[in-house]
N, C-alpha and C positions, 0 to 999 in steps of 0.2 A: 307605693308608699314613698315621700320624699325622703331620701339623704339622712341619717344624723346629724348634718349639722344644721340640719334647718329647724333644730330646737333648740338650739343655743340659743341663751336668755340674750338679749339685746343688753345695752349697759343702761344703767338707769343713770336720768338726767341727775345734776347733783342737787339739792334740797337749794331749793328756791332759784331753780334756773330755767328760765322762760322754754316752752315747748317751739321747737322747731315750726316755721311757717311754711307754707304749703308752698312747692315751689312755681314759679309761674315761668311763662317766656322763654326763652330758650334756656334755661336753669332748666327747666320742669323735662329738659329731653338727657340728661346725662344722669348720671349714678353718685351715691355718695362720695361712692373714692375718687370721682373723677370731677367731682366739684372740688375735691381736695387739694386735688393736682392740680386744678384749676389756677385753686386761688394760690399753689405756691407757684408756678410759674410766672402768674401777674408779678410775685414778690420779687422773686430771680431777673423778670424780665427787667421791673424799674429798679431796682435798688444792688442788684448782682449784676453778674457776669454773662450776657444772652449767649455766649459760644455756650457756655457751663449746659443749658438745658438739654435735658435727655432726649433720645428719640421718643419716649412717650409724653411727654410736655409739649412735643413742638407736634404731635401730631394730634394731642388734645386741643392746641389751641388753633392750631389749621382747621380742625372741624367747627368747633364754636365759632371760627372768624365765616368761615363756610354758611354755618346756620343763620350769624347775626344779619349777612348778606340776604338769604330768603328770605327771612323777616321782614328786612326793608325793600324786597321788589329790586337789591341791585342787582343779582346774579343767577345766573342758570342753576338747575338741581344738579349734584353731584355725581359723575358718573357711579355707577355702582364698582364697588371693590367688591367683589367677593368674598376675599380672605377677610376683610375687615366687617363685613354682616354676621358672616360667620362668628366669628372671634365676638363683638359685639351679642349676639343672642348665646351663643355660652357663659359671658360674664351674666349676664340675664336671669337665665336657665341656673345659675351655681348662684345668684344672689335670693332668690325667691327658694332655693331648698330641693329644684327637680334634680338637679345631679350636684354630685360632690365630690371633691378634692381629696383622697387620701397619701402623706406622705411614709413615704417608706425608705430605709438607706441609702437600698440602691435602685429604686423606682420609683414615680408618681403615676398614683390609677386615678383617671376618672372614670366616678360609678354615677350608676342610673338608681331607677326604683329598686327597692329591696336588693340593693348591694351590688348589684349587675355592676360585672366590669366593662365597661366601653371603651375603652382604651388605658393604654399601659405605654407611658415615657420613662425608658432607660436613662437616670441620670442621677446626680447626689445634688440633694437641694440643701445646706445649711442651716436651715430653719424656716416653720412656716410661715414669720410674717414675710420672709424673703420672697419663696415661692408665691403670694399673696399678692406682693408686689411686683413680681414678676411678670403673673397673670392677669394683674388688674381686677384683683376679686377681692370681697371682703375677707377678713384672718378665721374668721368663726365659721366659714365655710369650708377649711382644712382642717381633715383628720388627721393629725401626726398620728400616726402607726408605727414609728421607728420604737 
């Protein structure tokens, strides 16, 4: 059984706002949050501060610049990271509902089916949407539990 938060209602678009298009191209390989980050990095990059951008911007946009390259036949396939397929297929796995995020005061669990705990990180996280942003996951995939 997936997670609870993989029934959180999605937000519903607002009254007479065109439905999302299907995404194609190298859009169609990243995640909502991370089309998000996307497009605020382009923003940061031309119109702010490029030292300002975080380590997750600049490694968002090292991969898309990575993909735009395959795309067009100029460059070799990426050596494999490990940590980062990894990391990559859990934001995955926690955005489709197979495992979930629970926050607690003094601990963050990730659970599996029917509650299973898979891990347990000792720390105080602030708030969910922080931890959310943290992980690169969507917010309605964390349980605050505190």
């Amino acid at each position: 059984m997936p997670h609870e938060a993989a029934h959180a209602e999605p937000s519903t678009p607002a009254a007479g706002a065109r439905p999302a298009p299907p995404l194609v191209g190298v859009s169609a390989l990243f995640m909502p949050d991370e089309l998000e980050c996307l497009v605020r990095t382009a923003a940061d990059a031309v119109y702010g501060d490029p030292d300002d951008l975080s380590s997750r911007q600049l490694d968002m946009a090292a991969r898309a610049r990575v993909l735009m390259d395959l795309e067009t036949g100029d460059a070799e396939p990426p050596a494999v990271n490990g940590t980062a397929v990894l990391a990559d297929a859990l934001r995955a796995l926690a955005a489709q509902g197979f495992i979930g995020v629970d926050l607690y005061p003094d601990h963050v669990e990730i659970v599996g089916p029917d509650d299973a705990s898979l891990h347990i990180v000792h720390c105080r996280i602030t708030s969910a949407p922080v931890l959310a942003a943290l992980l690169g996951i969507p917010e309605h995939v964390i349980h605050d539990a505190r």
